[in-house]
PASEBA-1860 file (N, C-alpha, C; in nm, 3 decimals):
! residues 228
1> XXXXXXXX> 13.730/0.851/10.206/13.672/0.890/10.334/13.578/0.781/10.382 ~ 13.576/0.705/10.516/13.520/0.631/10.561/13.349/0.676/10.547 ~ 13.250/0.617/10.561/13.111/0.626/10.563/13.046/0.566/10.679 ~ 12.988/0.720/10.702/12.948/0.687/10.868/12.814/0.725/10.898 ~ 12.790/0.583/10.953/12.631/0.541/10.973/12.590/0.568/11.132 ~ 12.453/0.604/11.115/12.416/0.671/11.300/12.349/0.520/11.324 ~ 12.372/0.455/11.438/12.245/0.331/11.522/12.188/0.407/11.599 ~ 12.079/0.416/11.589/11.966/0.436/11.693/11.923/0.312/11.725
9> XXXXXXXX> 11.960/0.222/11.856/11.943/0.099/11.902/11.963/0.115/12.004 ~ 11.821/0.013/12.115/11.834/0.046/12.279/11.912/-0.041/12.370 ~ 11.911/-0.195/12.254/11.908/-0.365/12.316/12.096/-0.292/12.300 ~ 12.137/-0.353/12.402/12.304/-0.363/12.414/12.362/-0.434/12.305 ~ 12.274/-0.590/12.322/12.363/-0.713/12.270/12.331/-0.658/12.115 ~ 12.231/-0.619/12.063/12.238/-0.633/11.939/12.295/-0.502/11.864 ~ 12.305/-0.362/11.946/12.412/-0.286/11.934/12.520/-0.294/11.929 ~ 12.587/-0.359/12.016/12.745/-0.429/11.974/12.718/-0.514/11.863
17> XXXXXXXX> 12.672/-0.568/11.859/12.697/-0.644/11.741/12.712/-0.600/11.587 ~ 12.604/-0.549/11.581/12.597/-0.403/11.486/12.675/-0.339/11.451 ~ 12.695/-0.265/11.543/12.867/-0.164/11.530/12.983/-0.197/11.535 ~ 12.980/-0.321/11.631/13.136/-0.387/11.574/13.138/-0.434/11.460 ~ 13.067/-0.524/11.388/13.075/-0.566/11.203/13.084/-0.433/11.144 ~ 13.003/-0.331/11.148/13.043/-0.237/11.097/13.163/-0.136/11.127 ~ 13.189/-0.150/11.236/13.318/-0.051/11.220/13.469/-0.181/11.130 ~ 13.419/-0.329/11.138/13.494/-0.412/11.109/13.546/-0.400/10.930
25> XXXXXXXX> 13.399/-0.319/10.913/13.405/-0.345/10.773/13.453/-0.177/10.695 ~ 13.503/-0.121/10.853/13.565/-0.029/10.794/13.427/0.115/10.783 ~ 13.347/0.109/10.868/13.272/0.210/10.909/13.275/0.290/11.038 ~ 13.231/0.424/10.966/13.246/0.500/11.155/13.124/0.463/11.174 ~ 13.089/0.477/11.294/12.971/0.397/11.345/12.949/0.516/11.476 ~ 12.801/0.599/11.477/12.776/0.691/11.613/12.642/0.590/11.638 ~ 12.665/0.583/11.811/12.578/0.501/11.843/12.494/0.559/11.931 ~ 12.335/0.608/11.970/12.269/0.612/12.081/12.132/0.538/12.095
33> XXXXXXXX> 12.124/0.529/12.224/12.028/0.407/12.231/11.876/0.516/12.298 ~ 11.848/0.599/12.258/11.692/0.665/12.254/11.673/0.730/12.168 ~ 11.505/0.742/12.136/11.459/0.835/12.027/11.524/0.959/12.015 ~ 11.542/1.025/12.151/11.525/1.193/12.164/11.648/1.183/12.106 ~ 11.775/1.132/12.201/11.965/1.136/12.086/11.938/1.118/11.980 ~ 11.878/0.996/11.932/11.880/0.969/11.833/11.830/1.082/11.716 ~ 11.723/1.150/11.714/11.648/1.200/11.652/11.740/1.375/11.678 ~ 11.809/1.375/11.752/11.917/1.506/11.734/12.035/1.524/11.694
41> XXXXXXXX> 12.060/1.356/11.715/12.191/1.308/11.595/12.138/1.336/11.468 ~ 12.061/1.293/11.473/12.013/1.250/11.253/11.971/1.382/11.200 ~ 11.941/1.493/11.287/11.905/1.621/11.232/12.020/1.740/11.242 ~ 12.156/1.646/11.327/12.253/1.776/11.347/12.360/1.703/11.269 ~ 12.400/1.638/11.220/12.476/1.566/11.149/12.504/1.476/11.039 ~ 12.588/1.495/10.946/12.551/1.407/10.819/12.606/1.282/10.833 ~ 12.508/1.209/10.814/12.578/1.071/10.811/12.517/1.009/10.663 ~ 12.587/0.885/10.610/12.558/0.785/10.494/12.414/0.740/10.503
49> XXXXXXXX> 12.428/0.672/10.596/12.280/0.580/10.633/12.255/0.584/10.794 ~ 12.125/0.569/10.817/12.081/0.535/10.976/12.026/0.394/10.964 ~ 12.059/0.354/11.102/12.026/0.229/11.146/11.886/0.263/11.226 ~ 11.740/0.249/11.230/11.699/0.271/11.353/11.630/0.160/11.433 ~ 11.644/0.162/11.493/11.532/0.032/11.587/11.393/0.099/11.586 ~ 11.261/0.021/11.557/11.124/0.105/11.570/11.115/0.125/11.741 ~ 11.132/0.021/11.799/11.094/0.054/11.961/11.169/0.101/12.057 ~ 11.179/0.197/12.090/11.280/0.279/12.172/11.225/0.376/12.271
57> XXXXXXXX> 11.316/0.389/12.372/11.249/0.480/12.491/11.266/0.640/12.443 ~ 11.194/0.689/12.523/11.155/0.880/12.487/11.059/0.851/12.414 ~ 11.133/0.828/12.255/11.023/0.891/12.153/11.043/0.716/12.016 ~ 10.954/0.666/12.008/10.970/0.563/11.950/11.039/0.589/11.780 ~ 11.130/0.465/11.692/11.156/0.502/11.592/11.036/0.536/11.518 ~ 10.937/0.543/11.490/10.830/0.622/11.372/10.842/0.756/11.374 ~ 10.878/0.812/11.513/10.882/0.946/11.576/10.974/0.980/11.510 ~ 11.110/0.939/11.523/11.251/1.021/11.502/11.186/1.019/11.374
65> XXXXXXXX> 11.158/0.891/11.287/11.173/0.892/11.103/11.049/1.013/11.077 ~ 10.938/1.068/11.133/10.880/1.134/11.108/10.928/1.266/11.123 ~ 11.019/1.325/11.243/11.102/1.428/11.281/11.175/1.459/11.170 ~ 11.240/1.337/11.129/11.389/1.347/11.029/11.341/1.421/10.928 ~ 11.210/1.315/10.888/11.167/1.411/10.725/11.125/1.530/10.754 ~ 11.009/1.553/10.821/10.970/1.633/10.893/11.086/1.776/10.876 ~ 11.211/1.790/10.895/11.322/1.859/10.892/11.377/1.859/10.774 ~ 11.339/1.786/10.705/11.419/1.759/10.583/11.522/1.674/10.557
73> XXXXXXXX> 11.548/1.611/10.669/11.706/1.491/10.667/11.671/1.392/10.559 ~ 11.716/1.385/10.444/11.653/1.305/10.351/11.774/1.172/10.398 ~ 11.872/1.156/10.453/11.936/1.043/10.470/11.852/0.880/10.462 ~ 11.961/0.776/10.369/11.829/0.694/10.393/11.824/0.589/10.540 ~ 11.725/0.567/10.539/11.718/0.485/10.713/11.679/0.369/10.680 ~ 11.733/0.265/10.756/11.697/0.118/10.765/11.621/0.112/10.914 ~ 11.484/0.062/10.929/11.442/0.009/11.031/11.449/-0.138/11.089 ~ 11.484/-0.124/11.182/11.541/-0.280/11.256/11.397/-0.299/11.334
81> XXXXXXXX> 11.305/-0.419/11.333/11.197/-0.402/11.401/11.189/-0.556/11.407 ~ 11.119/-0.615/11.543/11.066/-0.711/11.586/10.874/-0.736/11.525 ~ 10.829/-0.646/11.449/10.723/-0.623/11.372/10.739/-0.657/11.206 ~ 10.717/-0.774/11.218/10.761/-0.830/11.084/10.635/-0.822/10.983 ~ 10.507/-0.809/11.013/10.366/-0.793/10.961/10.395/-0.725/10.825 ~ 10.320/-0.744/10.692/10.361/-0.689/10.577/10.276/-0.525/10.618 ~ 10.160/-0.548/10.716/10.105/-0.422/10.745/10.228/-0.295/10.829 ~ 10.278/-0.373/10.894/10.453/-0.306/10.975/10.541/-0.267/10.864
89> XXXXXXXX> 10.554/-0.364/10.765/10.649/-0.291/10.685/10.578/-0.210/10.548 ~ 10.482/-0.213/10.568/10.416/-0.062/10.467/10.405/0.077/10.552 ~ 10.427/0.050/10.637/10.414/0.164/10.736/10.507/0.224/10.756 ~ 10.639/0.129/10.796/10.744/0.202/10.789/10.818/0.245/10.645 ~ 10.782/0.189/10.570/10.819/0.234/10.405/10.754/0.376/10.377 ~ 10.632/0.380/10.385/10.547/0.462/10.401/10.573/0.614/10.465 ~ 10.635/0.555/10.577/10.671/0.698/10.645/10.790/0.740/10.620 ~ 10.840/0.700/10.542/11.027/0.766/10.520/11.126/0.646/10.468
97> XXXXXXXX> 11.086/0.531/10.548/11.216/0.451/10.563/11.242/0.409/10.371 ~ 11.412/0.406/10.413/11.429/0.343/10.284/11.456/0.199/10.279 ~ 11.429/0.151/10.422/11.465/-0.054/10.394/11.415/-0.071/10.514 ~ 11.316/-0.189/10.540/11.276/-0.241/10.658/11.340/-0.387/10.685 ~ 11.375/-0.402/10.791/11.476/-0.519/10.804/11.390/-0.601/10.938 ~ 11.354/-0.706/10.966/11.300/-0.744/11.048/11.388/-0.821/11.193 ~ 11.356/-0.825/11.273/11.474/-0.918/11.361/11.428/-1.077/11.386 ~ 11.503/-1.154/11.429/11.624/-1.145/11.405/11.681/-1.130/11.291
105> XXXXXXXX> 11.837/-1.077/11.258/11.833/-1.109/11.075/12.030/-1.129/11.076 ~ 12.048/-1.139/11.002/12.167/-1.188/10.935/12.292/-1.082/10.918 ~ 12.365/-1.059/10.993/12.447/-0.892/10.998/12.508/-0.886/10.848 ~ 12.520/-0.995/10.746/12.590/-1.002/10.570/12.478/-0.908/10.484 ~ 12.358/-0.954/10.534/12.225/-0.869/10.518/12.210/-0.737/10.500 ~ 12.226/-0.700/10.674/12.234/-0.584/10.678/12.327/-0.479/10.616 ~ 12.464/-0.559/10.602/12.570/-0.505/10.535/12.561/-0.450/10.383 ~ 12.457/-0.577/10.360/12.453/-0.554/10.188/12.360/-0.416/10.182
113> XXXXXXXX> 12.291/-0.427/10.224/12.162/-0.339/10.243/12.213/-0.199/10.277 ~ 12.331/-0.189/10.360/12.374/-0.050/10.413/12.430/0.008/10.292 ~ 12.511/-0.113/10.262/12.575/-0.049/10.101/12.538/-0.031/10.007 ~ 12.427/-0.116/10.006/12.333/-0.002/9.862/12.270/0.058/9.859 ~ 12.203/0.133/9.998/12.136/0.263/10.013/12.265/0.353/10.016 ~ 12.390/0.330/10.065/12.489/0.468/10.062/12.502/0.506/9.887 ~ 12.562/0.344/9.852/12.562/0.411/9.691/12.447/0.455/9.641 ~ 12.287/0.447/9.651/12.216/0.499/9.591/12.231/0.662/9.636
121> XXXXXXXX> 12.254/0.683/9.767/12.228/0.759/9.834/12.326/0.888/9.719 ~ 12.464/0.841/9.735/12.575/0.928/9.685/12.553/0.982/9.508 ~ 12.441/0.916/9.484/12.448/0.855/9.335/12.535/0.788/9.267 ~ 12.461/0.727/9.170/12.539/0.646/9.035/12.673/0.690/8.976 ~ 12.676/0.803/8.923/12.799/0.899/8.856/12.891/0.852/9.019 ~ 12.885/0.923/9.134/12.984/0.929/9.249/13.018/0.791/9.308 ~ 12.970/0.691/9.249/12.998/0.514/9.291/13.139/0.538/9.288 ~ 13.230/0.482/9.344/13.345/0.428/9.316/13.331/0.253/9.382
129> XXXXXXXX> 13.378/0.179/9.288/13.362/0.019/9.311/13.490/-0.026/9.298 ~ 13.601/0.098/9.277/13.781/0.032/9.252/13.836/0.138/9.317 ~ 13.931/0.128/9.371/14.054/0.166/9.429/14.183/0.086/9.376 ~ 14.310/0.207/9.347/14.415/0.129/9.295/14.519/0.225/9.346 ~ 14.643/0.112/9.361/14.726/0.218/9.352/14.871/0.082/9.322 ~ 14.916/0.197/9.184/14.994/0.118/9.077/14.936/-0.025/9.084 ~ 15.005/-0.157/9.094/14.927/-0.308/9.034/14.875/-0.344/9.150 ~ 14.799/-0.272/9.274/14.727/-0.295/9.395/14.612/-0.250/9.343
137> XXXXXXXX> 14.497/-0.318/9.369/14.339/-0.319/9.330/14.237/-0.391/9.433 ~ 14.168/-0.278/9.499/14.080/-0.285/9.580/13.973/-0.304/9.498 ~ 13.854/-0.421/9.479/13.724/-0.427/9.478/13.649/-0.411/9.577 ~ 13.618/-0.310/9.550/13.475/-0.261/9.671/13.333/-0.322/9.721 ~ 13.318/-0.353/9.592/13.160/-0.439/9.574/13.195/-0.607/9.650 ~ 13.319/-0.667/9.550/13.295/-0.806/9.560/13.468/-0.866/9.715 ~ 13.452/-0.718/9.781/13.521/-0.707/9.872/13.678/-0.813/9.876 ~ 13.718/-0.797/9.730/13.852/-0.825/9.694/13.990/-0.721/9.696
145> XXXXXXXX> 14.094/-0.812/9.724/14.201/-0.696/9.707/14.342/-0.772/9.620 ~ 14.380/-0.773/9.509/14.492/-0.824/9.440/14.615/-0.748/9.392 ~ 14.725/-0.780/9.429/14.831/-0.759/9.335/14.880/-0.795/9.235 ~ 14.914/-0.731/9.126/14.937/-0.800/9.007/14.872/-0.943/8.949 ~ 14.760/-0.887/8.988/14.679/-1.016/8.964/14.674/-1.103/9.080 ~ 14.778/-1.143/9.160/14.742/-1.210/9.272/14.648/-1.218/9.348 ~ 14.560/-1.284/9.400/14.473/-1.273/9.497/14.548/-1.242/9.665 ~ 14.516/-1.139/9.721/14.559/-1.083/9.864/14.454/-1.116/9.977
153> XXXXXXXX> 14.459/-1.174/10.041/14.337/-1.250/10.147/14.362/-1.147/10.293 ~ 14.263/-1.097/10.294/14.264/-0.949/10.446/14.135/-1.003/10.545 ~ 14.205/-0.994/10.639/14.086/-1.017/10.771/14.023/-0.845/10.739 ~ 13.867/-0.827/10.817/13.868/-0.711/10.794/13.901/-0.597/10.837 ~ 13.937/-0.567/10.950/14.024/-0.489/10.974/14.133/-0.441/10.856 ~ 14.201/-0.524/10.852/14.331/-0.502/10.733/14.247/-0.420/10.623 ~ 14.149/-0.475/10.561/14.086/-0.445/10.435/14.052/-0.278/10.474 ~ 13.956/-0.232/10.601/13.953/-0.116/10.607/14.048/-0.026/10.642
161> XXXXXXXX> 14.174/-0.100/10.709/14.266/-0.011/10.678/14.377/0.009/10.514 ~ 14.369/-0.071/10.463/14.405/-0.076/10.338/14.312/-0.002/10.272 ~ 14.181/-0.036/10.234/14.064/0.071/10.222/14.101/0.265/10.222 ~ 14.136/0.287/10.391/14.173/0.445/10.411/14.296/0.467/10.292 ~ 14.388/0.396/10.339/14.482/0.437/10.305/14.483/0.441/10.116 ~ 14.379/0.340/10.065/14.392/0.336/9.911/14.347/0.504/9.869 ~ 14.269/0.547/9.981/14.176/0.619/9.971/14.248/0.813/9.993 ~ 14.407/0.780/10.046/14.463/0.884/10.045/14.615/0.819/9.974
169> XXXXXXXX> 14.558/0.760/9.855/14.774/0.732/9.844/14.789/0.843/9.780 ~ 14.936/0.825/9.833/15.031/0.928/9.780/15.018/1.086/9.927 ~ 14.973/1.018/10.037/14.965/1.117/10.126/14.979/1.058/10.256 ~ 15.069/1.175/10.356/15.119/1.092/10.456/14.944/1.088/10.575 ~ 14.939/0.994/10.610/14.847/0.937/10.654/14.889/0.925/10.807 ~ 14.860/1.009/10.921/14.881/1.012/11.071/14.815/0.894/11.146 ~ 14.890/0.836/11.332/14.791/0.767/11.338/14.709/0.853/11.410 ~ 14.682/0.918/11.402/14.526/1.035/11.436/14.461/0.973/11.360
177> XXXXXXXX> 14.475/0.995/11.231/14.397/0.987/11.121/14.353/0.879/11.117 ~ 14.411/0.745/11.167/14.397/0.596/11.133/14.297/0.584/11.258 ~ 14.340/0.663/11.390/14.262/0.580/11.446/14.093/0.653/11.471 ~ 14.099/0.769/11.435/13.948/0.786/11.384/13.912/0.726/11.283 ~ 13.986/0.743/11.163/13.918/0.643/11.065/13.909/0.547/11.000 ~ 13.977/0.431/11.071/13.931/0.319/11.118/13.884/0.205/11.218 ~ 13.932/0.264/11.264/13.894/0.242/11.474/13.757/0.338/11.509 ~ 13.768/0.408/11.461/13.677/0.530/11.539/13.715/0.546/11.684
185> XXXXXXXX> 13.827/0.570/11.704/13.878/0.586/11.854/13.892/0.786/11.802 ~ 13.847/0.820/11.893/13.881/0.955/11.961/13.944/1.013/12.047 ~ 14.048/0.874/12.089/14.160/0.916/12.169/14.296/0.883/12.166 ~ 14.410/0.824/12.166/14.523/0.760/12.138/14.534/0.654/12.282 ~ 14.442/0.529/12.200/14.468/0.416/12.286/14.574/0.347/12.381 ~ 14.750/0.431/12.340/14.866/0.381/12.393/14.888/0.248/12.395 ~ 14.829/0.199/12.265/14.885/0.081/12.258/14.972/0.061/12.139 ~ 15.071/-0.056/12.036/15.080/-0.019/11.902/15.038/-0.109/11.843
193> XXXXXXXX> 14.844/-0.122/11.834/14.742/-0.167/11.773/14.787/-0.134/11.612 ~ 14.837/-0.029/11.558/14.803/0.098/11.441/14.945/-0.017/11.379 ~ 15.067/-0.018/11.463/15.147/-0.050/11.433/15.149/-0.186/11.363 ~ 15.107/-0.298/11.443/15.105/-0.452/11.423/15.008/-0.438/11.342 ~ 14.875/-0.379/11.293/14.787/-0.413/11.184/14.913/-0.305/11.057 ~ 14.936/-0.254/11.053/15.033/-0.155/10.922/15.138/-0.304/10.911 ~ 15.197/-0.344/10.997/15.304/-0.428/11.003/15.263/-0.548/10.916 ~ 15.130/-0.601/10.977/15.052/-0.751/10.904/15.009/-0.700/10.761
201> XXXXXXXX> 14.985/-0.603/10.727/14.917/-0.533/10.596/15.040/-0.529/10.491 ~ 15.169/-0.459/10.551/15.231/-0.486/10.495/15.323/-0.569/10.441 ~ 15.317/-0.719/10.468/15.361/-0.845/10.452/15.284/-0.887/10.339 ~ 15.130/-0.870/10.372/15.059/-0.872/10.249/15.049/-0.880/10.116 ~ 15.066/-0.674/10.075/15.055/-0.646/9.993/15.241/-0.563/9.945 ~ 15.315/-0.640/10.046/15.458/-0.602/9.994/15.565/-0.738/9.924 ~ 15.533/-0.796/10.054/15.633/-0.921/10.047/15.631/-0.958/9.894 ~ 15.779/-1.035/9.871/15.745/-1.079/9.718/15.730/-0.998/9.613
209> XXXXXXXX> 15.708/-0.881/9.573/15.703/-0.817/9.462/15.837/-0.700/9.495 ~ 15.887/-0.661/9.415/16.024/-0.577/9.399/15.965/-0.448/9.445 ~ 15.876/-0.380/9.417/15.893/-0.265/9.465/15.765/-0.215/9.581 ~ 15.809/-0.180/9.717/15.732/-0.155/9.799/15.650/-0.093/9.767 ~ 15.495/-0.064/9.820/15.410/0.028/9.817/15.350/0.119/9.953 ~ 15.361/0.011/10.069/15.355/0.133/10.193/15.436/0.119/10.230 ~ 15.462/0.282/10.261/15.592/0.349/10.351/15.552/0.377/10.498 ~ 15.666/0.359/10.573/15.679/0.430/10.676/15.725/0.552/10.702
217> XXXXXXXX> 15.669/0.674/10.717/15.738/0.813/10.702/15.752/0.831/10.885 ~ 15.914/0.814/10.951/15.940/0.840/11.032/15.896/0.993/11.097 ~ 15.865/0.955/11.227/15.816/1.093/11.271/15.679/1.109/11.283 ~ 15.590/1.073/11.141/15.476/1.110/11.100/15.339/1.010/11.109 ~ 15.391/0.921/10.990/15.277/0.814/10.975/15.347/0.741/10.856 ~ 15.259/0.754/10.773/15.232/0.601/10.637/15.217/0.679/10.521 ~ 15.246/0.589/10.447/15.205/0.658/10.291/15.197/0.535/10.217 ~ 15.098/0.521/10.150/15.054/0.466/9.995/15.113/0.503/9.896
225> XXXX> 15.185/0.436/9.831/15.241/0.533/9.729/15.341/0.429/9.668 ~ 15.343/0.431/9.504/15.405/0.365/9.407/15.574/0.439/9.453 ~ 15.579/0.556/9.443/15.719/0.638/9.456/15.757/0.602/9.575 ~ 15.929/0.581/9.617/15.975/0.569/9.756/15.958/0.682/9.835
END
């Protein structure tokens, strides 16, 4: 199941930016750019991690992170802040946050950072760091994917859709399903986006070895799966 992070961010440019690496890397991504959404997202919905910006219109981020706990949303939150002062980041540590991130900063950063508050978040025992299916092996951590030992090289896109699908083999997989959860589209784009990335994926991790691993189930969708 994909892991889906809320942005509470007001700036455009650095919201896209944000959410596209992350939905790139194979995240759902809900985005609003004020305290008040923001702070009714994070209390009506479960998400992995929050993104928040401290300065925001309505109700500033200290507000929502005080609301959140305040309610009990123990989710952990990263603050994105132009307040880099070690007095700024005891404050926001202080009040809830579980990572203060300063701007400008490095989106590999932030990435790393998202992913190890989710795994702390999920706990230790519930980590999964492998995905397999028969001599296909997803590394999670060191964001590798090999066959039979081979090394398999994925733009990311590919990887998060290889990702879903490691994540239901052996089950037919709709593109409903693909394109909420990996696109995060909520509608059927009418294009065959779903198609040409399944198509490039499967050159990949098929070509060259004797026995296929994704199917095409006419009618339906896809399947992962060692069996024809």
């Amino acid at each position: 199941m994909s892991q889906k992070i809320l942005l509470i961010e007001d700036d455009d440019a650095t919201a896209d930016y944000v959410a596209n690496g992350l939905r790139e890397h194979g995240f759902v991504v809900d985005r609003v750019a004020n305290g008040r959404d923001g702070l009714f997202h994070a209390t009506d919905a479960g998400y992995d991690c929050i993104v928040l910006d401290r300065m925001l219109p309505g109700i500033d981020g200290m507000a929502v992170l005080s609301g959140m706990r305040g309610a009990g949303v123990e989710t952990p939150v990263i603050i994105l802040s132009a307040l880099g002062s070690a007095e700024d980041r005891v404050k926001g540590l202080t009040e809830g946050s579980s990572d203060y991130l300063t701007k400008p900063f490095a989106f590999a950063e932030l990435l790393a950072r998202i992913r190890l508050l989710v795994r702390r978040g999920r706990g230790a025992a519930a980590v999964e760091t492998a995905l397999r299916c028969d001599d296909l092996e997803m590394d999670l951590l060191g964001h590798r994917v090999a066959r039979a030992g081979q090394p398999i090289q994925l733009q990311p896109r590919e990887f998060g859709l290889l990702e879903y699908l490691l994540r239901h083999v052996d089950q037919v997989v709709t593109r409903t399903m693909l394109l909420e959860g990996v696109w995060d589209y909520h509608f059927d784009p009418g294009t065959n986006v779903i198609d040409v990335h399944v198509s490039r994926l499967r050159k990949k991790v098929d070509d060259g070895f004797a026995r296929p691993l994704l199917h095409t189930v006419r009618g339906a969708g896809y399947r992962l799966s060692a069996n024809p």
